[in-house]
VOBA-1610 file (N, C-alpha, C; in pm, whole numbers, padded with zeros to 5 digits, always signed):
BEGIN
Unk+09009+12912+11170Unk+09103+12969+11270Unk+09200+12860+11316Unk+09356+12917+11272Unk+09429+12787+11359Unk+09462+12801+11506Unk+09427+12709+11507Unk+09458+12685+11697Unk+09649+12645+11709Unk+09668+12753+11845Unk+09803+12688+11875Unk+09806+12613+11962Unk+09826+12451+11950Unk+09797+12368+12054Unk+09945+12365+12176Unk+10095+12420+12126Unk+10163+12448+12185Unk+10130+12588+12314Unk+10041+12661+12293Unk+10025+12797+12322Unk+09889+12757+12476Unk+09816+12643+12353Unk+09677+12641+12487Unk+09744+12508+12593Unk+09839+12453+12561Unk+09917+12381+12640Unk+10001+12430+12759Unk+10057+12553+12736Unk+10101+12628+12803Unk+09989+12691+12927Unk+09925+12741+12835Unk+09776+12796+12928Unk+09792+12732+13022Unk+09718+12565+12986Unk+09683+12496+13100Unk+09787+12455+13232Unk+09877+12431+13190Unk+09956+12444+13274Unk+10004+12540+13379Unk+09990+12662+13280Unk+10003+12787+13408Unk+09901+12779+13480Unk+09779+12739+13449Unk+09657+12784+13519Unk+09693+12706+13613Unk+09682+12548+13634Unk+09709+12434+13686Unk+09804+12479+13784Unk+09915+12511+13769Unk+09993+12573+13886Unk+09988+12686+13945Unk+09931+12759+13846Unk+09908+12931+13983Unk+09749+12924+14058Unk+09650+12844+13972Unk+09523+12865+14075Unk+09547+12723+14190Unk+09619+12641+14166Unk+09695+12523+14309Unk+09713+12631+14394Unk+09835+12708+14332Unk+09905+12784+14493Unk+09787+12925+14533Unk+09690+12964+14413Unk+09628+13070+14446Unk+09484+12984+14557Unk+09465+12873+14539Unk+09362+12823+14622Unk+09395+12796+14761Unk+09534+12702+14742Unk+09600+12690+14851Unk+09670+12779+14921Unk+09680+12887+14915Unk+09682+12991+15011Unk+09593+13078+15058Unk+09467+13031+15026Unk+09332+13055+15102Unk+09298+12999+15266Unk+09365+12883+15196Unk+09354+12782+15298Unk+09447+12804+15364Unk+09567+12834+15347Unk+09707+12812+15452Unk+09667+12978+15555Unk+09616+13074+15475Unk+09609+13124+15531Unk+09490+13174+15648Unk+09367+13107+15632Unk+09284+13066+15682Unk+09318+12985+15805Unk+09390+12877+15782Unk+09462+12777+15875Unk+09567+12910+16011Unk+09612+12936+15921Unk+09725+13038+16003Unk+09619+13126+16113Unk+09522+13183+16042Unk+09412+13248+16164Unk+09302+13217+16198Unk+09339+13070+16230Unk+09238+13001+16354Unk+09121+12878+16283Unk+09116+12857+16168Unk+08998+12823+16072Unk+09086+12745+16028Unk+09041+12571+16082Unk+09090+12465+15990Unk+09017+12369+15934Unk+08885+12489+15867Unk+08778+12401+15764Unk+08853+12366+15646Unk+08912+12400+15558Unk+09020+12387+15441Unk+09040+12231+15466Unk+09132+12263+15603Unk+09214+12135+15636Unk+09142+11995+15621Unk+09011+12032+15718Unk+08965+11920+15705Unk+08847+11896+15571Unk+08861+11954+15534Unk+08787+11917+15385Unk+08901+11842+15291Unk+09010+11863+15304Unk+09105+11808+15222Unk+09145+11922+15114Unk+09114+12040+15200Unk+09122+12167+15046Unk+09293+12277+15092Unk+09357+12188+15175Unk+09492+12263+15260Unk+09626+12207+15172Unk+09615+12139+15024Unk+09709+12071+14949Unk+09753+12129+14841Unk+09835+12071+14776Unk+09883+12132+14636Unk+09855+12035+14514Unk+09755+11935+14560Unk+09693+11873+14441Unk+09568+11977+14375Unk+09636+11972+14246Unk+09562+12007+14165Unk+09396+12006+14123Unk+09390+11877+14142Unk+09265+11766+14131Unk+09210+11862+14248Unk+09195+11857+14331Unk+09115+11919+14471Unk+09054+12072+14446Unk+09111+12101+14362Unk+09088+12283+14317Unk+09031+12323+14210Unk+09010+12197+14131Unk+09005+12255+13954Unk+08856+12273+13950Unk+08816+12334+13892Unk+08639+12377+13829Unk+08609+12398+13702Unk+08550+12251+13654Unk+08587+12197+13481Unk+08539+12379+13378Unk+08505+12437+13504Unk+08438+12553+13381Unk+08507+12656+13379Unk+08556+12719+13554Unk+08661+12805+13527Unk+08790+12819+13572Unk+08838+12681+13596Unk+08976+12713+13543Unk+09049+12614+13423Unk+08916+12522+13379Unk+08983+12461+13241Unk+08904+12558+13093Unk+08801+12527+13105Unk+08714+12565+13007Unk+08757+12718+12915Unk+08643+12772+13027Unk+08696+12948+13025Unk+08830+12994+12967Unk+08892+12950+13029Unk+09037+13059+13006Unk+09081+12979+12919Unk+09016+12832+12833Unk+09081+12792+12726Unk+09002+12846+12621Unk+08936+12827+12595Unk+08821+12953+12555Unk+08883+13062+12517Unk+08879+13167+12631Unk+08962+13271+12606Unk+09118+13295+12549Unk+09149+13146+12526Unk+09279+13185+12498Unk+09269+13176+12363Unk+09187+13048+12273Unk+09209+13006+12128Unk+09149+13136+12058Unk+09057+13237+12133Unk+09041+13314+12078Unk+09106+13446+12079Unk+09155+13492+12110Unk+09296+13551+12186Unk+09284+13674+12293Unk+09199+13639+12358Unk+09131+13778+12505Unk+09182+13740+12547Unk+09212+13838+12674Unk+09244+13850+12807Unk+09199+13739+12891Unk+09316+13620+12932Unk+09230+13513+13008Unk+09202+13557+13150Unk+09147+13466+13182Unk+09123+13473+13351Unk+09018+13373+13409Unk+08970+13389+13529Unk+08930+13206+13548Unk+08907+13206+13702Unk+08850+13101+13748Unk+08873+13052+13911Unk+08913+12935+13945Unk+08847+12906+14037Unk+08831+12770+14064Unk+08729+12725+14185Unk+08721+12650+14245Unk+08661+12573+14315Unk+08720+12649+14457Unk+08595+12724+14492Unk+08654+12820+14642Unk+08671+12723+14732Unk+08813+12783+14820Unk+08814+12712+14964Unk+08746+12770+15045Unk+08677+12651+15095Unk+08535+12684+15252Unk+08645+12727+15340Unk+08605+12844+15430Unk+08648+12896+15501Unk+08484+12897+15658Unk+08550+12906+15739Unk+08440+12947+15897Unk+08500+13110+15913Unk+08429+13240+15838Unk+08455+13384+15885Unk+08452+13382+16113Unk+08361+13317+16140Unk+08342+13315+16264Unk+08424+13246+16359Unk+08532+13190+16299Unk+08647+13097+16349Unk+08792+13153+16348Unk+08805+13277+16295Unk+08897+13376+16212Unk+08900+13501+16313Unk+09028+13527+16375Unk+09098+13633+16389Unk+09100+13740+16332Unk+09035+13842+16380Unk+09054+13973+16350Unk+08911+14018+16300Unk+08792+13952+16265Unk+08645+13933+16216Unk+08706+13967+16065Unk+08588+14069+16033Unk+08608+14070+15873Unk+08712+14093+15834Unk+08799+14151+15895Unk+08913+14168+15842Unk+09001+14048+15832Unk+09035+13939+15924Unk+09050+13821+15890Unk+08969+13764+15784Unk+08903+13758+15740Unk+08833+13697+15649Unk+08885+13822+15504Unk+08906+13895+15506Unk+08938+13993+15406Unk+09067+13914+15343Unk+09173+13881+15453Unk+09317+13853+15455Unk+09303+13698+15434Unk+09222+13601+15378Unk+09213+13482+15331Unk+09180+13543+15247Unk+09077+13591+15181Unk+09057+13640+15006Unk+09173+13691+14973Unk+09198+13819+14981Unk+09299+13863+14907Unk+09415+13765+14922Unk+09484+13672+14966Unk+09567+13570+15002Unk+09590+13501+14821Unk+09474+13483+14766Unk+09450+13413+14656Unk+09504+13526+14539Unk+09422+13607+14546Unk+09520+13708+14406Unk+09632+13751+14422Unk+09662+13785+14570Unk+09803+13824+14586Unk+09917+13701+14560Unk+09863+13606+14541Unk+09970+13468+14528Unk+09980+13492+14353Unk+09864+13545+14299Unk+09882+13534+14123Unk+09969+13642+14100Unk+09957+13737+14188Unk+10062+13905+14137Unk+10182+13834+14164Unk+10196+13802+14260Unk+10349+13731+14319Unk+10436+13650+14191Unk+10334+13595+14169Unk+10366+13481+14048Unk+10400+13547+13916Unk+10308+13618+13888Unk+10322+13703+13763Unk+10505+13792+13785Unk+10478+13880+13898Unk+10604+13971+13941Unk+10757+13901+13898Unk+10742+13769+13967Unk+10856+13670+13985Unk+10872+13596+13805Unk+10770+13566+13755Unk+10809+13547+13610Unk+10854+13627+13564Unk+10774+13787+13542Unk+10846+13881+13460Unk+10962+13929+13512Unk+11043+13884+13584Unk+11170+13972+13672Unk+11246+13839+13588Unk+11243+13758+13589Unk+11284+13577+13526Unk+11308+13636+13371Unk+11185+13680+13285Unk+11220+13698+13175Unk+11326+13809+13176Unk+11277+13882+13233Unk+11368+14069+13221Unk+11486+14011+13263Unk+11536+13966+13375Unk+11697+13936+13448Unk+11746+13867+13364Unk+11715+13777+13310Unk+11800+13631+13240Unk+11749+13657+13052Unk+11720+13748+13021Unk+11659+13815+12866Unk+11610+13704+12823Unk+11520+13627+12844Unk+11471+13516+12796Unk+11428+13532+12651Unk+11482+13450+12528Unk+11410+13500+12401Unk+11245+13472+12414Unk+11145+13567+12359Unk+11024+13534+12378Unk+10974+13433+12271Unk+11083+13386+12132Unk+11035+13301+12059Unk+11101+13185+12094Unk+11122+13131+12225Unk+11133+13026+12288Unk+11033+12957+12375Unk+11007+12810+12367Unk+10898+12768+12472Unk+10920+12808+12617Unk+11036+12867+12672Unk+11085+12911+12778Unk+11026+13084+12802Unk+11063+13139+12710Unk+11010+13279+12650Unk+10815+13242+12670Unk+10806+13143+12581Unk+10682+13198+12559Unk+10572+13121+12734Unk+10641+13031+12786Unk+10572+13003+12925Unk+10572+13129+13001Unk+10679+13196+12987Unk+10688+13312+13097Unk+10631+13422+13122Unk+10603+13460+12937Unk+10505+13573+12896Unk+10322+13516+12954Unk+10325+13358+12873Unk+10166+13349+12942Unk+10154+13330+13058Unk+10292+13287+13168Unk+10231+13304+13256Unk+10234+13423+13331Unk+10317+13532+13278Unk+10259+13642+13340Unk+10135+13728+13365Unk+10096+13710+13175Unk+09939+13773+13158Unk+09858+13676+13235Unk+09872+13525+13228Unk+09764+13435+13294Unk+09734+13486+13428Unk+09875+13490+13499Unk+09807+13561+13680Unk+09774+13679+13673Unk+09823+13760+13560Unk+09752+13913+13621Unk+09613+13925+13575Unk+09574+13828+13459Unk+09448+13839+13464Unk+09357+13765+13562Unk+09423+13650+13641Unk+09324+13608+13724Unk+09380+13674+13827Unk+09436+13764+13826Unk+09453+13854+14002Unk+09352+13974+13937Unk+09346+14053+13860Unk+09244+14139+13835Unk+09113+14090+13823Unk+09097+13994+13768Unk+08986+13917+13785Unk+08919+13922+13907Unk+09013+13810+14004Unk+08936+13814+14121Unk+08936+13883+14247Unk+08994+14027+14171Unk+08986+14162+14289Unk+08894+14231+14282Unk+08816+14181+14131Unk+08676+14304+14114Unk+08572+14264+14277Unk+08510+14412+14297Unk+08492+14344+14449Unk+08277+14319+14418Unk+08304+14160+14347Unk+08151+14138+14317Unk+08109+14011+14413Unk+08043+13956+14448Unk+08019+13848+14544Unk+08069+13757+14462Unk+08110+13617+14448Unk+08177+13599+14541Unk+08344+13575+14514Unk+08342+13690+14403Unk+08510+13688+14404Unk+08511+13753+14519Unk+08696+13737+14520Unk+08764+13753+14660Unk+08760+13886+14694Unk+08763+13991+14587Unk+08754+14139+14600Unk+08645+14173+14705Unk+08562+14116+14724Unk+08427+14154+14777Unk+08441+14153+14929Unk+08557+14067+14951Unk+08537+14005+15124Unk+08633+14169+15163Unk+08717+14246+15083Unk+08755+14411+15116Unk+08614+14487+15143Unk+08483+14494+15060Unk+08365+14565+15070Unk+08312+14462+15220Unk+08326+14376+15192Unk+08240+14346+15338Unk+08315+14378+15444Unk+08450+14413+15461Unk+08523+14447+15630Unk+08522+14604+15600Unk+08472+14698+15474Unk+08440+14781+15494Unk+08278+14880+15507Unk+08185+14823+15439Unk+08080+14813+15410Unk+07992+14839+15538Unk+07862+14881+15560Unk+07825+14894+15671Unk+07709+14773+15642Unk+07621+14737+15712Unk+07571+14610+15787Unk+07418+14585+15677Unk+07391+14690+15561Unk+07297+14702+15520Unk+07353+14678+15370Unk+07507+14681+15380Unk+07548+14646+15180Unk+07593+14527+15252Unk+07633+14494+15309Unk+07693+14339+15364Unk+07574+14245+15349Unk+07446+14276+15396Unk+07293+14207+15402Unk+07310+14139+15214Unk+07265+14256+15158Unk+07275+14247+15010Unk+07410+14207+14963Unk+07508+14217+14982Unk+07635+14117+14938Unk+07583+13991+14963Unk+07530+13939+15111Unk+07544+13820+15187Unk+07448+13731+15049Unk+07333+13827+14967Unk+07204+13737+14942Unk+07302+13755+14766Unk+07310+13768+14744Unk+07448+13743+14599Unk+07520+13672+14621Unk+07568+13636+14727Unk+07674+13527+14734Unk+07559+13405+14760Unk+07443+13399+14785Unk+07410+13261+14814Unk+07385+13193+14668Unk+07402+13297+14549Unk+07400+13176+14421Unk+07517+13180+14349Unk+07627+13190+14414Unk+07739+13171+14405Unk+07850+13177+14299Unk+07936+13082+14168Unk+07957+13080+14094Unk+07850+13109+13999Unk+07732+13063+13992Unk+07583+13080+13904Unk+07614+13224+13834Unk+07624+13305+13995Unk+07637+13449+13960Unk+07746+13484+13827Unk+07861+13454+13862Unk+07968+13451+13809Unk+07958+13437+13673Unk+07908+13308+13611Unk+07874+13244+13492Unk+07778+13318+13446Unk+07680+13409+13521Unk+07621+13475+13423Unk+07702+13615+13416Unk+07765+13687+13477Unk+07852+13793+13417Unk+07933+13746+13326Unk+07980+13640+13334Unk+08096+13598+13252Unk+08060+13608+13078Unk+07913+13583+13088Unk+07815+13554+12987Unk+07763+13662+12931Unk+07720+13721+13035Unk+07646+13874+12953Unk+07771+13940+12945Unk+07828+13973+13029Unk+07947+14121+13018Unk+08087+14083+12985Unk+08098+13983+12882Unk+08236+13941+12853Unk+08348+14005+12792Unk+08249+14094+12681Unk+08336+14208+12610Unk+08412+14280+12726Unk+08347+14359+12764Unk+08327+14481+12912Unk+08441+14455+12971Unk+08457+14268+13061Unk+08501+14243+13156Unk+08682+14202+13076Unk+08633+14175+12902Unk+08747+14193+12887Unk+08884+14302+12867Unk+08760+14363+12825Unk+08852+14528+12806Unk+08920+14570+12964Unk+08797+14520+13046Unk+08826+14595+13220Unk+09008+14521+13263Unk+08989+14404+13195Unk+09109+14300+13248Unk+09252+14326+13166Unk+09188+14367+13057Unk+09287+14390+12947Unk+09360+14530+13002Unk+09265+14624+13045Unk+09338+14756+13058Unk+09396+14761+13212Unk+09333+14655+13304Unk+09428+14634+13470Unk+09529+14579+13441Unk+09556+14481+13353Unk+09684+14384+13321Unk+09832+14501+13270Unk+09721+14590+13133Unk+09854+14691+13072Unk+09896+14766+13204Unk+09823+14805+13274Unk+09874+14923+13378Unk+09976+14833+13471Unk+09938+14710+13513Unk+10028+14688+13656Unk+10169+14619+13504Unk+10181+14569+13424Unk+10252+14550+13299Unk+10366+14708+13356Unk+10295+14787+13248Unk+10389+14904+13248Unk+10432+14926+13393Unk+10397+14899+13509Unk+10425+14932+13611Unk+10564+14858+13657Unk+10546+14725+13619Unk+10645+14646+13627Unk+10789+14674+13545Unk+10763+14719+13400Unk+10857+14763+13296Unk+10901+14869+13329Unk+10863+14967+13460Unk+10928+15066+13542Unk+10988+15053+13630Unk+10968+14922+13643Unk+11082+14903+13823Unk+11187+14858+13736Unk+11201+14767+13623Unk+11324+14715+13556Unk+11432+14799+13452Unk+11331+14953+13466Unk+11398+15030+13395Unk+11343+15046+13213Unk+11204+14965+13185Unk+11197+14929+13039Unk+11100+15085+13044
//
């Protein structure tokens, strides 16, 4: 199998810059309602280094890319205090989702970049724009599925009543572990699941531009 080392170069780079701003707006927004654990951990920056998680946001989604699935990925969660936070769970809802909504943003704003300015897609310009569109929408679908302790989950806990929150609470105490083993057993599954959220908000987008 040839590897495109121009292609997984690209990867990394998108990843490198959309899970920075997708981490760091955990934190900014955390910071914004009342909670400045981020801050003082040193997790409130746009260094890279501070966020990365050698497994899922280098490994994984390089992985997934030489082989050609649907990437997607994390990183290294920002500590947040829920009990320091404005609004209770629902503040704490509005720091999770903070993180995927920064990857849709990202994705939205590339593909409007390619579509406005017709970028050729057999250009390294073309082809950054395309991966980084699929790159955020797969790590925004990714981390909306609502399983402990992606970000999706902190929506089930400000809705959830006090007896699925118990059982959320005891899933999140093995944390990424969890993660790495879905990632492991249900990879096909989770790729098809990512593959077919990506085409839909895709075509959705190719409808606001008229495609």
């Amino acid at each position: 199998m040839e590897i495109d080392l121009l292609y997984i170069a690209i990867v990394i780079v998108v990843i490198l810059f959309s899970m920075t701003l997708h981490e760091a707006m955990h934190g900014f927004v955390a910071f914004w309602l009342g909670d400045d654990t981020a801050e003082r951990e040193g997790r409130l920056t746009l260094n890279p280094i501070k966020h990365i998680d050698p497994f899922l946001t280098i490994l994984l989604p390089v992985m997934l890319a030489i082989i050609g699935a649907p990437i997607f990925g994390g990183a290294r969660p920002v500590p947040f205090n829920p009990a320091r936070l404005r609004y209770d769970e629902w503040g704490a809802a509005l720091v999770a989702v903070a993180g995927p909504l920064t990857n849709f943003v990202i994705a939205f704003l590339l593909f409007a970049s390619y579509q406005l300015f017709n970028v050729p897609q057999d250009t390294i310009a073309g082809q950054f724009l395309v991966t980084g569109v699929l790159v955020n929408l797969g790590f925004f679908v990714f981390n909306m599925i609502p399983i402990p302790p992606l970000d999706g989950s902190r929506i089930i806990y400000a809705l959830a009543p006090d007896f699925v929150r118990r059982g959320m609470e005891a899933i999140e105490q093995f944390g990424l572990i969890f993660i790495f083993a879905i990632v492991l057993i249900a990879s096909p599954v989770l790729g098809l699941f990512i593959r077919g959220g990506t085409t839909g908000i895709l075509q959705a987008f190719s409808a606001l531009f008229g495609g």
